[in-house]
N, C-alpha and C positions, 0 to 999 in steps of 0.2 A: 700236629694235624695228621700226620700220618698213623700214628700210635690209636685215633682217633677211629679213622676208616678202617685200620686191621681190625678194632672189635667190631667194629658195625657190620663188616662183612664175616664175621666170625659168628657173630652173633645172628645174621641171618641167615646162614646154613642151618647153623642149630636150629632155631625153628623151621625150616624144611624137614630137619629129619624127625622131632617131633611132632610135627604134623603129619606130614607124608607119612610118617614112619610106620605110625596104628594102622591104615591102610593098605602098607605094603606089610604088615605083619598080618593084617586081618588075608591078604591073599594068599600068603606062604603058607598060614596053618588050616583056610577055609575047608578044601576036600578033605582034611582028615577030621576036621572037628563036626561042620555037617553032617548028616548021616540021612538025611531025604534034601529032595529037591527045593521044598519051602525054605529048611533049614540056611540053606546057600542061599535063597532069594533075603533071608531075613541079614548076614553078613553083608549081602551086597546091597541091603536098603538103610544098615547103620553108616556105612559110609560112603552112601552113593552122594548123599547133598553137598558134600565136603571134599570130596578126592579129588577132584579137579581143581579145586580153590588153594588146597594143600600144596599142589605144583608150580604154582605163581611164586613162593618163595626160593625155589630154585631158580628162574626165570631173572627175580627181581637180582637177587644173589650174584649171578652171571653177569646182570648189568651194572648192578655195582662195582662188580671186581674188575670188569673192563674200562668203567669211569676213572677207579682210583689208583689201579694198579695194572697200567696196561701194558706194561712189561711183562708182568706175570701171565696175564691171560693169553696175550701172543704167543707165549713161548708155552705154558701148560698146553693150549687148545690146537697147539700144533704138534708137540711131543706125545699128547695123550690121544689123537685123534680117532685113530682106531677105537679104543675102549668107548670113548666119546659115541661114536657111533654104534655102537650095541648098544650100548644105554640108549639112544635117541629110540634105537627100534624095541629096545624092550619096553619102552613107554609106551609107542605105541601100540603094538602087541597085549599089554596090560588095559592099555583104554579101550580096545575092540573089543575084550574078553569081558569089560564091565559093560557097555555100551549093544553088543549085538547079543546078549547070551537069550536074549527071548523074543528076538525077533521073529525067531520061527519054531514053533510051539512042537518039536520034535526033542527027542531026549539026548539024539546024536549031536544035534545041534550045541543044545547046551552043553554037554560033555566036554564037547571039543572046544567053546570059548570058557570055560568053569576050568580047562587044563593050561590055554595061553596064559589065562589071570592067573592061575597058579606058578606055573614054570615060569613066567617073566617078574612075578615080584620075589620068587626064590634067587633069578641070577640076577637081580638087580641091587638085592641085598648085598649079595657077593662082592658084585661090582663094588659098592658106594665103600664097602668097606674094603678091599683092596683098594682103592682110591687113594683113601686116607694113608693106607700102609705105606705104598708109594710116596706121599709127601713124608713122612715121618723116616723112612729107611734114605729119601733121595734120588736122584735121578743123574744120569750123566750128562748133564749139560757143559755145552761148548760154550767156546771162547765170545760166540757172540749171546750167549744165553737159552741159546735154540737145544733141543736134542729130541731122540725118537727111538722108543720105546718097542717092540713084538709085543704079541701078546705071553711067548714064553723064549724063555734059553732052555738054559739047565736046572731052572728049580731054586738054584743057591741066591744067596746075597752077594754078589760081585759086582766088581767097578761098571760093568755094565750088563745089567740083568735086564729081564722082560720086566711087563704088567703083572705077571704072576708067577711069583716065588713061593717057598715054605713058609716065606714072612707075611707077605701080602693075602698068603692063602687063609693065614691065622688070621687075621683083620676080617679077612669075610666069613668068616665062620662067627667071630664076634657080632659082628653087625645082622648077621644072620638069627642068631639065636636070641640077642639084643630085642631085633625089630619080632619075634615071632613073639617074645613072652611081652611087647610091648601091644600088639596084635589083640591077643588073647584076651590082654587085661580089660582093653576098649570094648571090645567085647563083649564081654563079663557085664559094662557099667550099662551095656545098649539094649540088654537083652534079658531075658526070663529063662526060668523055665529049664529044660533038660538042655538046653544049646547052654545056658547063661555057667550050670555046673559044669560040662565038659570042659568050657572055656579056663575056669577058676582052674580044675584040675589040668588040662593044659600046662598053666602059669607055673602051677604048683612041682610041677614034674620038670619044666625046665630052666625053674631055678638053681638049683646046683649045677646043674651044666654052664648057666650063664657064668656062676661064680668063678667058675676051673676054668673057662677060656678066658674073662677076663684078666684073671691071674696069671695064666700063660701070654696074654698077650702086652701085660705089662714089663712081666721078664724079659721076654723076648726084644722090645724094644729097649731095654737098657740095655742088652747085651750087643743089641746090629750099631747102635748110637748111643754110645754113654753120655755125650754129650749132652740127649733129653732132660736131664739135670739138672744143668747149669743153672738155669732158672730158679728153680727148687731151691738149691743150696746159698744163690745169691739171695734168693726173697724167702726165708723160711717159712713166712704167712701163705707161699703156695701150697704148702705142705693140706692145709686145710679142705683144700680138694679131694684129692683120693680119700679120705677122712669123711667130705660130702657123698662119693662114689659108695662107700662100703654103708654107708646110713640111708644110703635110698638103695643097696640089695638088703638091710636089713628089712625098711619101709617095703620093700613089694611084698616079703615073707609073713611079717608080720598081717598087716592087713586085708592079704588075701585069702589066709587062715580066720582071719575074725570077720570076716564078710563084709568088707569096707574096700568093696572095690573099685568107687572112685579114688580113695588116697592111697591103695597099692598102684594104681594108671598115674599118677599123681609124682609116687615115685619113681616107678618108671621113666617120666619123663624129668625130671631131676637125674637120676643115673645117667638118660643119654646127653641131657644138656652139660654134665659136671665131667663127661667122660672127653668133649672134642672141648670143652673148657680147658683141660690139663692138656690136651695134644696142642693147644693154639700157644700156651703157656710156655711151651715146653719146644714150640718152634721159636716164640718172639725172641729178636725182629726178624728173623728169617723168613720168608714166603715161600720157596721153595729151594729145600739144601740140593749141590752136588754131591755127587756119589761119586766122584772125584778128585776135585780140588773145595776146600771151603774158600778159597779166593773166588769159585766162582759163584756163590750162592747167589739167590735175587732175594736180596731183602727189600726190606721198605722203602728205606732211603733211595735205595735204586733204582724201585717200579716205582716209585711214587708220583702222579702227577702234580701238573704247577700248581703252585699255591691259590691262587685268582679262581680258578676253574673249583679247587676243592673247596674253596667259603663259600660259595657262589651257590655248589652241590650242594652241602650240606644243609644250604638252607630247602632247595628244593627236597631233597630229600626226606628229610624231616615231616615237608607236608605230604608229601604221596606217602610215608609211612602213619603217617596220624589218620589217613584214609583209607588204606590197605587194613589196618588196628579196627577200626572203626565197623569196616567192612566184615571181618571174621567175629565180631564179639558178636553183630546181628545176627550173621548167619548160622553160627554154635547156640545162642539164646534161643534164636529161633526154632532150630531142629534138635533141642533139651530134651532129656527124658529118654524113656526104652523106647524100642519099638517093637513092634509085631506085625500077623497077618494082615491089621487092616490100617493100622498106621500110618503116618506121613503121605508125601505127593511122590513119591522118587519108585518107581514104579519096575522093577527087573524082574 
């Protein structure tokens, strides 16, 4: 049962950052790919019907993880607290900046909420992927499974480092560059015209960048935790993943060259689902390592709640997940297609 809930809540993150993700990448690269004011109103109406609906999977995620592993969330959502809280307010900072940019029909106006949506879905990037690096490098958890985090020390990977090291730095530059060419692609599928080409070219320009931090950021975690592994060499059928990862950076190159911009977005989101698919991999059963002792890791067995309470979920769960499913396939069918200046109801 527990092997059960690790993917389900693995598996809902991942769709958070596929969803969320086009959105927070549509905001990191919007001022630079815009070049008038429509332009910007047209990124902020491909994914105005959707970006709030996209953040439910964080939400739902959260409550999952506190249902089935509430060792875990105690001890993460108290050691990570601070981060925890810049993220809360870069969300909302990103929702002001979609939500007020035309309330008052002045150009400073919009500027200035057109630059919150910018700068908060660029640190939020950072953030999400610093996050991950932190689980993957460790954390100095105590005897009671508790521990607490700065946002910096020294920079290094030591027994007890901040929120942001050389290591965690690289994760966010990955997730950065990730969410922006994943941004761009959405993009690309939403839109026409001189936005719809900047967009492609975009993608097309930071593809090799995506490739080289990937790559470093794969090294780089063998090298802080060789242990990432273990998995691997135990189930060599893991191996098939990074194998998935390098065929959806061929699939973005490939098809965003031949003008098939929905199955380069397509693979995009295959690259980000096959990329936290090998970090979940590559932790099981681990939930969150010490960067101390591995006697004190929190695995599953050890967050895991009572059995009675998880059959009991899983059935509920299932159905608010068949309704949440249910819920997004209308709302994406619904708001199908490009859009432009007179298009849809979602009005910035």
């Amino acid at each position: 049962m527990g092997t059960i809930w690790f993917w389900i809540v693995a598996a809902m993150l991942a769709a958070y950052v596929v969803l969320d993700g086009f959105d927070i990448g549509a905001g990191v690269i919007h001022l630079f790919l815009a070049k008038t004011n429509e332009e910007r109103q047209l990124i902020i109406r491909a994914i105005g019907p959707v970006w709030d609906g996209n953040e439910v999977w964080l939400l739902a995620g959260g409550g999952t993880l506190y249902f089935a592993f509430p060792l875990l969330y105690a001890s993460a959502f108290s050691g990570f607290y601070l981060p925890l809280m810049i993220v809360l307010w870069l969300l909302i900072w990103r929702a002001l900046g979609i939500e007020l940019r035309m309330h008052v029909g002045t150009r400073v106006w919009r500027d200035f909420f057109d630059g919150c949506f910018a700068l908060a879905s660029v640190l939020l990037a950072v953030f999400y992927g610093a996050a991950l690096g932190n689980v993957l490098r460790g954390v100095p958890l105590g005897p009671d499974g508790f521990f607490f985090l700065p946002l910096w020390t020294n920079w290094r990977v030591a027994p007890n480092p901040g929120i942001l090291d050389w290591y965690t730095v690289i994760g966010g530059v990955v997730a950065l560059v990730a969410l922006a060419v994943h941004g761009a692609l959405y993009i690309a599928v939403k839109t026409e015209g001189p936005l719809h080409d900047r967009a492609v070219r975009t993608a097309r320009w930071l593809w090799p960048v995506l490739i080289l931090v990937t790559a470093v950021s794969l090294l780089a975690t063998i090298a802080i935790r060789p242990s990432t592994l273990r998995n691997y060499t135990n189930y060599p059928v893991a191996f098939l993943i990074p194998v998935i990862v390098v065929v959806s950076l061929l699939g973005i190159f490939v098809f965003s060259r031949s003008g098939r911009e929905r199955l380069a977005f397509l693979s995009s989101c295959s690259y980000l689902t096959f990329m936290l698919v090998g970090a979940a991999v590559a932790l099981y059963p681990v939930l969150l390592p010490s960067a101390t002792d591995p006697a004190r890791d929190i695995t599953i067995e050890r967050a895991l709640s009572g059995s009675y309470a998880l059959s009991v979920g899983l059935i509920w769960w299932g159905c608010g997940i068949a309704i949440a499913i249910g819920y997004f396939v209308f709302i994406y069918r619904m708001f199908a297609g490009k859009v432009n200046r007179t298009s849809g109801v979602y009005e910035h």
